[in-house]
MMTF fields as JSON, N, C-alpha, C and O atoms, coordinates in Angstrom:
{
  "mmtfVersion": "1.0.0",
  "mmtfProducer": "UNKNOWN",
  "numBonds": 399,
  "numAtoms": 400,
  "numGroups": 100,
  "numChains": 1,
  "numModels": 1,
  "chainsPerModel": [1],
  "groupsPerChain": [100],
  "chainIdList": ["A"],
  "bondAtomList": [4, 2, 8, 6, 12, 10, 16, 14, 20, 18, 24, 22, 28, 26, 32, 30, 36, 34, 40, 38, 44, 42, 48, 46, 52, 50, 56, 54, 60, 58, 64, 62, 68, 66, 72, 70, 76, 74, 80, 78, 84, 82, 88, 86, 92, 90, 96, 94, 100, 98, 104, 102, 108, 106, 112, 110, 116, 114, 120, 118, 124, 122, 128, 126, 132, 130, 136, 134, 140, 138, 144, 142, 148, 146, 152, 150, 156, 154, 160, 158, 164, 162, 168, 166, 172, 170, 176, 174, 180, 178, 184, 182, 188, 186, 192, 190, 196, 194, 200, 198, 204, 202, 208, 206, 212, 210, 216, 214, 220, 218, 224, 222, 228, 226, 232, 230, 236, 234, 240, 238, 244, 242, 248, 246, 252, 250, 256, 254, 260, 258, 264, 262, 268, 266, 272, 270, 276, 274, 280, 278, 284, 282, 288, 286, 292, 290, 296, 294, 300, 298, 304, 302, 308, 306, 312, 310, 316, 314, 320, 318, 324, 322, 328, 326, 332, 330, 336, 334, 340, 338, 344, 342, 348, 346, 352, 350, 356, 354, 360, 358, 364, 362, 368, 366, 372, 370, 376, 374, 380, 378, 384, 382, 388, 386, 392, 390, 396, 394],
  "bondOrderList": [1, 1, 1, 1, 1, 1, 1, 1, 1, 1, 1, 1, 1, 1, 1, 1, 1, 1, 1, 1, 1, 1, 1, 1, 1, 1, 1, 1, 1, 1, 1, 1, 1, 1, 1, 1, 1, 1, 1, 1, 1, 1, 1, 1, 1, 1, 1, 1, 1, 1, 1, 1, 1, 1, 1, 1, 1, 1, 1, 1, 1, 1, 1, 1, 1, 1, 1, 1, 1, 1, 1, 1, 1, 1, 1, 1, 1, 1, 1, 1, 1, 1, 1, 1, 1, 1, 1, 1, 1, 1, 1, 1, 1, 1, 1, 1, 1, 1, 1],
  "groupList": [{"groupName": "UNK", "atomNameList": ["N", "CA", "C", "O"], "elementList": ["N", "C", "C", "O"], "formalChargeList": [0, 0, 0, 0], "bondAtomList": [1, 0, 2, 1, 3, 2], "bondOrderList": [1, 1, 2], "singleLetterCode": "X", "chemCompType": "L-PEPTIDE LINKING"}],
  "groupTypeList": [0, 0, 0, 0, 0, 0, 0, 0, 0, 0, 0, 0, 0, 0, 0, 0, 0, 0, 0, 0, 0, 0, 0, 0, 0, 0, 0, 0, 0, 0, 0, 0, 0, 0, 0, 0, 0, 0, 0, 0, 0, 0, 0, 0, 0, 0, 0, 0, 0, 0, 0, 0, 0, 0, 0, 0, 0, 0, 0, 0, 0, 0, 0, 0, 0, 0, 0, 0, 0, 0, 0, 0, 0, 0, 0, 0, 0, 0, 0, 0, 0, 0, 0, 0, 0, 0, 0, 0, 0, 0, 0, 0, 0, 0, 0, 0, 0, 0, 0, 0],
  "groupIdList": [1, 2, 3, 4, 5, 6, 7, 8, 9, 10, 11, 12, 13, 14, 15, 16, 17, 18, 19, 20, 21, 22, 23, 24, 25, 26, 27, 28, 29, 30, 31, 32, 33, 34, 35, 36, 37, 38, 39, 40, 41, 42, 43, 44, 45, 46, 47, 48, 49, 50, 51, 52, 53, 54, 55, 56, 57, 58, 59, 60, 61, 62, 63, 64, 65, 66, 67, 68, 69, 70, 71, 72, 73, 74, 75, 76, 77, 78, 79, 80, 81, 82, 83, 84, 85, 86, 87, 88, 89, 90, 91, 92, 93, 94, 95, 96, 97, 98, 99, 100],
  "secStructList": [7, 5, 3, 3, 3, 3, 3, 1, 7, 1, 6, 6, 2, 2, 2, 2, 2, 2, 2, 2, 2, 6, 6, 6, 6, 6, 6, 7, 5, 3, 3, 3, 3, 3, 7, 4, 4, 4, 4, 4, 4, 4, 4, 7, 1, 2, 2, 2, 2, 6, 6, 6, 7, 1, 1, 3, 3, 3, 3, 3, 3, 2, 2, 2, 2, 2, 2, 6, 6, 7, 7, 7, 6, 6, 7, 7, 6, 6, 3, 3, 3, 3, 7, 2, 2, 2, 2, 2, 2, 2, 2, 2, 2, 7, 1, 3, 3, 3, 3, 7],
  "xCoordList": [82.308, 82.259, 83.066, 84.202, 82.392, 83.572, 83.922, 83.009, 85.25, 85.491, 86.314, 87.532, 85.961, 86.566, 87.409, 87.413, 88.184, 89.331, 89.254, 89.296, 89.176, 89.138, 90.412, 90.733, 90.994, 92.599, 93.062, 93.501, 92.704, 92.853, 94.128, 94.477, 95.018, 96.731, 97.863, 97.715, 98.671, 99.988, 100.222, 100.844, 99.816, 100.503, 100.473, 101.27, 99.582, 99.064, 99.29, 98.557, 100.194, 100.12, 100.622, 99.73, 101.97, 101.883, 100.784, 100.474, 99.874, 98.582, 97.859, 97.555, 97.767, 96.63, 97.007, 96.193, 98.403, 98.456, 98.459, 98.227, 98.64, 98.911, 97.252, 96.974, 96.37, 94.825, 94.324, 93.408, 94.748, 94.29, 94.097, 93.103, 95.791, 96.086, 95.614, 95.445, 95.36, 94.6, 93.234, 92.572, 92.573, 91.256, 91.191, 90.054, 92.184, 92.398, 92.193, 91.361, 93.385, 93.853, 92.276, 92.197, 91.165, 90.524, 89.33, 88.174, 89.729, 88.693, 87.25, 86.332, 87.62, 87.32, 87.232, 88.174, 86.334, 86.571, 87.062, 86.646, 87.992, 88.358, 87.744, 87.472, 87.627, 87.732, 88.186, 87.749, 89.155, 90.44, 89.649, 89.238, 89.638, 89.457, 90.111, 89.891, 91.274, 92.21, 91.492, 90.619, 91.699, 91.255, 92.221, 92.856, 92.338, 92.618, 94.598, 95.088, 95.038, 96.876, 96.924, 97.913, 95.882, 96.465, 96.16, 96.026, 96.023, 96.219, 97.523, 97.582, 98.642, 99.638, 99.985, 101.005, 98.96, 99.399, 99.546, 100.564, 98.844, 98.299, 99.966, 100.177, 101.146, 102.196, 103.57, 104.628, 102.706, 103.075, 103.029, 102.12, 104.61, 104.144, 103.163, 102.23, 103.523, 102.464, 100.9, 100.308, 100.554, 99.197, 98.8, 97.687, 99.872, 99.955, 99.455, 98.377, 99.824, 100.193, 98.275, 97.735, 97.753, 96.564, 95.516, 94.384, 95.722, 95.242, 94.659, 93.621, 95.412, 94.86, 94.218, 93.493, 94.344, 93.187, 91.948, 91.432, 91.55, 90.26, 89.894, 90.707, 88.395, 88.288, 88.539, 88.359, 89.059, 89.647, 88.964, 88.726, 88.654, 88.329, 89.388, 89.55, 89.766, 90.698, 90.39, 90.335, 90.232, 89.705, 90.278, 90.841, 90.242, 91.148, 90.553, 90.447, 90.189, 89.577, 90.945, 92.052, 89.803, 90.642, 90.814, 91.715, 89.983, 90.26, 91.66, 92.501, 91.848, 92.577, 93.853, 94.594, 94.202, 95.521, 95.857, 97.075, 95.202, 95.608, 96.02, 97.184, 95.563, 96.086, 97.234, 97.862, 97.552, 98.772, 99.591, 99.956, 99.749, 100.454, 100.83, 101.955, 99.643, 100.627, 99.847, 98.704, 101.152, 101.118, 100.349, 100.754, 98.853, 98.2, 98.261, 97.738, 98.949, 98.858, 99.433, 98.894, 100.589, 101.244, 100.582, 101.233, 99.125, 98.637, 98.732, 98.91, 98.513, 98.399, 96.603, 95.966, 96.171, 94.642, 93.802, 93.914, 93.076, 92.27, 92.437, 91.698, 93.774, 93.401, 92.692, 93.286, 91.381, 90.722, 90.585, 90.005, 91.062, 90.62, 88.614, 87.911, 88.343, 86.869, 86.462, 87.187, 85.175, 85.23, 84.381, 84.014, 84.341, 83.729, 82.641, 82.385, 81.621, 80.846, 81.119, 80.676, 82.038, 82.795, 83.12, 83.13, 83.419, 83.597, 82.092, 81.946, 81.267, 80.116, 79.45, 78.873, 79.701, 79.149, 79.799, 79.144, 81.238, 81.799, 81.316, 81.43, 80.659, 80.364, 79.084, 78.474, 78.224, 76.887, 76.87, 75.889, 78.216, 77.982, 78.904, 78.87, 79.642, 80.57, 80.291, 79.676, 80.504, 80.069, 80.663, 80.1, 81.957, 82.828, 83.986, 84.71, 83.825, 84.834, 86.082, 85.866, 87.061, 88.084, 88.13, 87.856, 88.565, 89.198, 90.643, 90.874, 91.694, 92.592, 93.285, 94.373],
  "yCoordList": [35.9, 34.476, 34.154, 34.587, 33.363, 32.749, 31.379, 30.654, 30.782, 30.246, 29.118, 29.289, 28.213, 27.256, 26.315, 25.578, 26.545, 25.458, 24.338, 24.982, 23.169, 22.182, 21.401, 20.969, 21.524, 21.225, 19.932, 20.086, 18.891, 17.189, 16.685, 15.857, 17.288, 16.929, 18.159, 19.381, 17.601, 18.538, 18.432, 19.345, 17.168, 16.929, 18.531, 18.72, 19.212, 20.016, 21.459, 22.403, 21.559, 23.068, 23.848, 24.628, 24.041, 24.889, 25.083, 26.273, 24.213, 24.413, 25.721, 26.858, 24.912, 25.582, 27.253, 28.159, 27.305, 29.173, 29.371, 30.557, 28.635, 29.6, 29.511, 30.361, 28.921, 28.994, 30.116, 30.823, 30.308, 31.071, 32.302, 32.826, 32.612, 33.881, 34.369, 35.57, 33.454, 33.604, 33.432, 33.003, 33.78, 34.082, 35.136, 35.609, 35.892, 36.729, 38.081, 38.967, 37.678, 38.864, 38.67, 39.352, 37.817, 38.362, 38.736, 38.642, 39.169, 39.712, 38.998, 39.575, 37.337, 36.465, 36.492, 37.205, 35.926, 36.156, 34.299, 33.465, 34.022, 32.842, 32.091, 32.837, 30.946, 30.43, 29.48, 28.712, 28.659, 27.687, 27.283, 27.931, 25.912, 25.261, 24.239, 23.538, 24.027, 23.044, 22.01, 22.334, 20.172, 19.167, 18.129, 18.138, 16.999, 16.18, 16.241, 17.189, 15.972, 16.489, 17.779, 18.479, 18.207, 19.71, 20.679, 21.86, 20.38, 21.172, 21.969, 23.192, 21.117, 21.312, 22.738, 23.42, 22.785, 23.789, 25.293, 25.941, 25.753, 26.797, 27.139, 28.117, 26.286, 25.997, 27.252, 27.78, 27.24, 27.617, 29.154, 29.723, 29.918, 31.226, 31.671, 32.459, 31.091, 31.551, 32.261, 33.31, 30.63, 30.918, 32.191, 32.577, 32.513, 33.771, 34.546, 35.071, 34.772, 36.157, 36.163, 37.244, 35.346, 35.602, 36.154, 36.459, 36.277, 35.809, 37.585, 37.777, 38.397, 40.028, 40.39, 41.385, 39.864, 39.923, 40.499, 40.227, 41.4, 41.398, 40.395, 40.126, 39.553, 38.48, 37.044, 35.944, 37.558, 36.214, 35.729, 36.566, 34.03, 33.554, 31.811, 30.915, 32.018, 30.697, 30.3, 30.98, 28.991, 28.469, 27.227, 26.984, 26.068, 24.926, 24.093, 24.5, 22.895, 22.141, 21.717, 21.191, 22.506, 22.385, 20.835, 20.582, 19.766, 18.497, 18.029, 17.517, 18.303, 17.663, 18.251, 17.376, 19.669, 20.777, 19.947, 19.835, 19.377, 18.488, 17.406, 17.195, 16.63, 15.4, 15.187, 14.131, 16.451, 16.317, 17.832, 18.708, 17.8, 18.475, 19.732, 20.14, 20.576, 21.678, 23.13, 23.368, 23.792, 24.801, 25.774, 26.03, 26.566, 27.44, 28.402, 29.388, 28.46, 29.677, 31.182, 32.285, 30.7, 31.821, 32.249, 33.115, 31.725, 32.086, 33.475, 34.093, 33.869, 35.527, 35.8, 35.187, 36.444, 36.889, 36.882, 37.854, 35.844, 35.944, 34.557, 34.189, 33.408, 32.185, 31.641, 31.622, 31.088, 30.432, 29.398, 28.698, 28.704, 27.382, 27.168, 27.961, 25.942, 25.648, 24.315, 23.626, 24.03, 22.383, 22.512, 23.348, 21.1, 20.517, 21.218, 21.06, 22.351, 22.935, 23.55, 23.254, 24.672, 25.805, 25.309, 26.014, 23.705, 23.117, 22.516, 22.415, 22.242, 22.512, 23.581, 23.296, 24.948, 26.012, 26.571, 27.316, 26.116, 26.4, 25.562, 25.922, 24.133, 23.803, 23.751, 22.945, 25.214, 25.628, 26.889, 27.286, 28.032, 29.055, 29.707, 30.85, 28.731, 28.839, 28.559, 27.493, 29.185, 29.0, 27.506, 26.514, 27.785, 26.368, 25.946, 26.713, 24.65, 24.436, 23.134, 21.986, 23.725, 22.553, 21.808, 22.236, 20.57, 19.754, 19.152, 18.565, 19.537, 19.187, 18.16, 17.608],
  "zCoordList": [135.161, 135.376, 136.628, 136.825, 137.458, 138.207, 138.425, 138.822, 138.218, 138.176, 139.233, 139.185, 139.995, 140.882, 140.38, 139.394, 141.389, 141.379, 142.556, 143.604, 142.809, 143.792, 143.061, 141.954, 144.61, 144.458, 145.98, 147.12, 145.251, 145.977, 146.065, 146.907, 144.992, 144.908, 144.521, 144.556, 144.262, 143.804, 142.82, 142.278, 142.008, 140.965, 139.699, 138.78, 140.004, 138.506, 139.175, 138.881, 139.959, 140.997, 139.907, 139.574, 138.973, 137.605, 137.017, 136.997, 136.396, 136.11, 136.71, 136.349, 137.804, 138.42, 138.913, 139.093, 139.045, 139.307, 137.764, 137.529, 136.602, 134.927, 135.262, 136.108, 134.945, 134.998, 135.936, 135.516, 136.957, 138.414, 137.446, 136.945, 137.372, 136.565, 135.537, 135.326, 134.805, 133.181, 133.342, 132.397, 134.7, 134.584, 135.234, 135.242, 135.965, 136.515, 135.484, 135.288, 135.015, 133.666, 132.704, 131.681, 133.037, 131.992, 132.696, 132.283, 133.799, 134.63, 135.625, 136.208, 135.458, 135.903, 137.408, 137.753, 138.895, 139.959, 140.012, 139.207, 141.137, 141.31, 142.902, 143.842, 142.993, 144.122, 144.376, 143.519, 145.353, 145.262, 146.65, 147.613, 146.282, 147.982, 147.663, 146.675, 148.774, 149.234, 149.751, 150.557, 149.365, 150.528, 150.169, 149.115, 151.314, 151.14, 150.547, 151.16, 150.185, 149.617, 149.2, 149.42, 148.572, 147.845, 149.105, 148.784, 150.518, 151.507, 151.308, 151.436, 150.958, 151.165, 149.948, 149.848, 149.323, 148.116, 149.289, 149.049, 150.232, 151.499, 151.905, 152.621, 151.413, 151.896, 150.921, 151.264, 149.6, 148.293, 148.646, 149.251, 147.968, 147.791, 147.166, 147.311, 146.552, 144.894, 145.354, 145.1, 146.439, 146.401, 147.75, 148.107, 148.153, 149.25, 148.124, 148.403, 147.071, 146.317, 145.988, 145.758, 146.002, 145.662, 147.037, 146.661, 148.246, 148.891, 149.504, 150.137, 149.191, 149.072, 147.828, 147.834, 146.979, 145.462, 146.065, 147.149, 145.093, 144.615, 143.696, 142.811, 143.761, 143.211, 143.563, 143.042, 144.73, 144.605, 146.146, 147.016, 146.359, 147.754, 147.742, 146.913, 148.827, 148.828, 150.438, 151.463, 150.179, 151.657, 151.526, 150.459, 152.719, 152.897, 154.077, 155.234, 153.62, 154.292, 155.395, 155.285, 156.853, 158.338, 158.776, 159.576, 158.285, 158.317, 157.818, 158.556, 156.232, 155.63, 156.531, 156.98, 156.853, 157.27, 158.435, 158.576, 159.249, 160.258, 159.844, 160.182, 159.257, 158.788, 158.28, 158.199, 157.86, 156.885, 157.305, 156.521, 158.964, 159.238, 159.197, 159.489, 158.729, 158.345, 159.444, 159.835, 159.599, 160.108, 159.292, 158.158, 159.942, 159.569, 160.044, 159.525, 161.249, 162.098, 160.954, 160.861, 160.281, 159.915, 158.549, 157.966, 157.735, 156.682, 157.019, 158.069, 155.474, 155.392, 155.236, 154.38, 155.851, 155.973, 154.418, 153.671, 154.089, 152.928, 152.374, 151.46, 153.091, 153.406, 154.379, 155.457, 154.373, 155.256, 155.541, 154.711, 156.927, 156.719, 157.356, 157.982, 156.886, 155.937, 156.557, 157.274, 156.18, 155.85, 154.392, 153.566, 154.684, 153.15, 152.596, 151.402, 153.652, 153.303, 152.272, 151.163, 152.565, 151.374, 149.833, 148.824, 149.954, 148.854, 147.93, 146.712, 148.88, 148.798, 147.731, 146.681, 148.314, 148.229, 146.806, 146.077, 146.457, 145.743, 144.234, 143.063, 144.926, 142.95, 142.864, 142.161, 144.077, 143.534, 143.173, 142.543, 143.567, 142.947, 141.768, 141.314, 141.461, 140.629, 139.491, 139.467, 138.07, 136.762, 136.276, 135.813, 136.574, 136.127, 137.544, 138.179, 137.675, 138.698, 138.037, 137.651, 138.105, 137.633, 139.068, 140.189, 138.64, 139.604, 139.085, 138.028, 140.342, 139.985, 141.273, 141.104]
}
Protein backbone atom coordinates (compact mmCIF):
# COMPACT_ATOMS: atom_id res chain seq x y z
CA UNK A 1 0.00 0.00 0.00
CA UNK A 2 1.11 3.38 -0.31
CA UNK A 3 0.36 5.80 1.57
CA UNK A 4 0.44 9.96 1.28
CA UNK A 5 0.86 12.43 3.47
CA UNK A 6 -0.02 16.24 2.34
CA UNK A 7 1.39 18.41 4.92
CA UNK A 8 -0.29 22.38 4.73
CA UNK A 9 0.79 23.12 8.54
CA UNK A 10 2.79 22.26 11.66
CA UNK A 11 0.34 21.91 13.85
CA UNK A 12 0.29 17.71 13.69
CA UNK A 13 4.25 17.27 12.82
CA UNK A 14 4.36 14.43 15.96
CA UNK A 15 1.60 12.88 14.14
CA UNK A 16 2.76 12.80 11.11
CA UNK A 17 6.53 11.23 11.71
CA UNK A 18 4.52 8.43 14.48
CA UNK A 19 2.19 7.67 11.16
CA UNK A 20 5.27 8.02 8.57
CA UNK A 21 6.94 5.38 10.76
CA UNK A 22 4.10 3.10 11.47
CA UNK A 23 3.61 2.57 7.88
CA UNK A 24 7.02 2.12 7.44
CA UNK A 25 7.50 -0.73 9.99
CA UNK A 26 4.61 -2.37 8.24
CA UNK A 27 6.14 -2.35 5.11
CA UNK A 28 4.06 0.39 3.64
CA UNK A 29 5.82 2.82 0.79
CA UNK A 30 5.25 6.63 1.88
CA UNK A 31 4.96 9.91 0.07
CA UNK A 32 5.10 13.45 1.97
CA UNK A 33 4.58 16.57 -0.09
CA UNK A 34 5.15 19.80 1.72
CA UNK A 35 2.86 23.16 0.65
CA UNK A 36 1.89 26.15 1.77
CA UNK A 37 3.27 26.31 6.08
CA UNK A 38 4.19 22.74 6.37
CA UNK A 39 7.14 23.78 3.96
CA UNK A 40 8.68 24.52 6.94
CA UNK A 41 8.46 20.78 8.17
CA UNK A 42 11.87 20.25 5.04
CA UNK A 43 13.44 22.27 8.11
CA UNK A 44 12.87 19.18 10.66
CA UNK A 45 15.49 16.54 11.41
CA UNK A 46 13.23 14.05 11.62
CA UNK A 47 12.11 14.42 8.16
CA UNK A 48 16.00 14.25 6.87
CA UNK A 49 16.01 10.80 8.43
CA UNK A 50 13.53 9.71 5.88
CA UNK A 51 14.88 11.08 2.97
CA UNK A 52 17.60 7.95 2.08
CA UNK A 53 14.65 5.35 2.73
CA UNK A 54 13.74 2.86 0.63
CA UNK A 55 10.05 3.58 0.13
CA UNK A 56 10.00 6.50 0.72
CA UNK A 57 9.41 9.96 -1.82
CA UNK A 58 9.27 13.44 -0.15
CA UNK A 59 8.93 16.48 -2.30
CA UNK A 60 7.99 20.28 -1.41
CA UNK A 61 6.19 22.70 -3.16
CA UNK A 62 9.18 25.27 -4.58
CA UNK A 63 6.41 28.02 -4.44
CA UNK A 64 5.43 27.73 -0.94
CA UNK A 65 9.85 27.31 0.21
CA UNK A 66 10.09 30.82 -1.13
CA UNK A 67 7.42 32.37 0.43
CA UNK A 68 8.23 31.37 3.60
CA UNK A 69 11.82 31.70 3.42
CA UNK A 70 13.52 28.85 3.71
CA UNK A 71 16.84 27.75 2.77
CA UNK A 72 16.87 24.58 0.38
CA UNK A 73 20.12 24.64 -0.75
CA UNK A 74 21.44 22.47 2.19
CA UNK A 75 18.51 19.54 1.83
CA UNK A 76 19.94 16.15 1.96
CA UNK A 77 19.37 14.34 -1.60
CA UNK A 78 15.85 12.49 -1.74
CA UNK A 79 14.18 15.91 -0.66
CA UNK A 80 12.79 17.49 -3.70
CA UNK A 81 11.56 20.59 -4.25
CA UNK A 82 8.15 20.26 -6.70
CA UNK A 83 5.15 22.12 -7.63
CA UNK A 84 1.64 21.43 -7.15
CA UNK A 85 1.95 18.85 -9.87
CA UNK A 86 3.68 16.17 -7.52
CA UNK A 87 0.84 16.89 -5.15
CA UNK A 88 -1.27 16.24 -7.91
CA UNK A 89 0.26 13.01 -8.78
CA UNK A 90 0.37 12.05 -5.26
CA UNK A 91 -3.65 11.86 -4.58
CA UNK A 92 -3.77 9.79 -7.97
CA UNK A 93 -1.31 7.24 -7.13
CA UNK A 94 -1.54 6.80 -3.69
CA UNK A 95 -3.89 4.21 -1.96
CA UNK A 96 -4.67 6.62 0.96
CA UNK A 97 -3.52 10.21 1.39
CA UNK A 98 -3.81 11.96 4.87
CA UNK A 99 -4.00 15.55 5.00
CA UNK A 100 -2.53 17.23 7.64
Amino acid sequence: MQIGFLVINLKYAESIFELADASLVRGHSIRIFMTDEGVKLIENKKMHNYAPMQKTHISFCSHSAKNHNINTSMLPEGISPSTQYQNALMHNECDRVLVF
